[in-house]
C-alpha positions in Angstrom: 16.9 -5.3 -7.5 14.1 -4.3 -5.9 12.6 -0.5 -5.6 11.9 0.4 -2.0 8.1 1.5 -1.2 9.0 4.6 1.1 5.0 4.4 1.8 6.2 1.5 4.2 8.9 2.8 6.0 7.3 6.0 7.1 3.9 4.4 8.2 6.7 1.6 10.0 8.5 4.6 12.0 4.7 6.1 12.9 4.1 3.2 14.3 7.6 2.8 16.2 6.8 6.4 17.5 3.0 5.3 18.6 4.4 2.6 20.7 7.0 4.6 22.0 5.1 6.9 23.1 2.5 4.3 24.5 4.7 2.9 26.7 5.8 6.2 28.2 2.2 6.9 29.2 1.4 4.0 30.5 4.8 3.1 32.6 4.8 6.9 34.1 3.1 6.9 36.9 0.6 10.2 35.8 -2.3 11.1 38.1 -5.0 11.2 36.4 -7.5 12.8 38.7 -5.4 16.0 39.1 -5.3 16.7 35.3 -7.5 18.6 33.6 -9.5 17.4 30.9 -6.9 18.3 28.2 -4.7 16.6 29.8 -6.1 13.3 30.5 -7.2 13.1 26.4 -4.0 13.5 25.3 -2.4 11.3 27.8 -5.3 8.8 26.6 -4.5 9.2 23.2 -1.2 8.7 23.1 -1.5 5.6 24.7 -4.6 4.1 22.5 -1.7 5.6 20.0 0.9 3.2 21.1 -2.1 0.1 21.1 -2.8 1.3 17.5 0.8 1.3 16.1 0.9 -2.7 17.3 
């Protein structure tokens, strides 16, 4: 019997969380151009978040 590698599962339900989270910014229909800088980076980097987990 094999030993799990917990290392694995967490960095697999990261990435489940980063694509979740990718697709919710990019299928929302934000507008961009009446955010605030704050606000458009993290909206950005959620989605290059849910590009990364892939």
């Amino acid at each position: 019997m094999k030993k799990r590698q917990s290392n694995f599962e967490l960095l697999r339900i990261i990435c489940m969380f980063l694509i979740v989270a990718g697709h919710v910014t990019w299928q929302t229909k934000f507008s961009y151009s009446e955010l605030n800088l704050v606000h458009r980076v993290s909206i950005q980097s959620l989605w290059m978040g849910g590009e990364l987990g892939v």
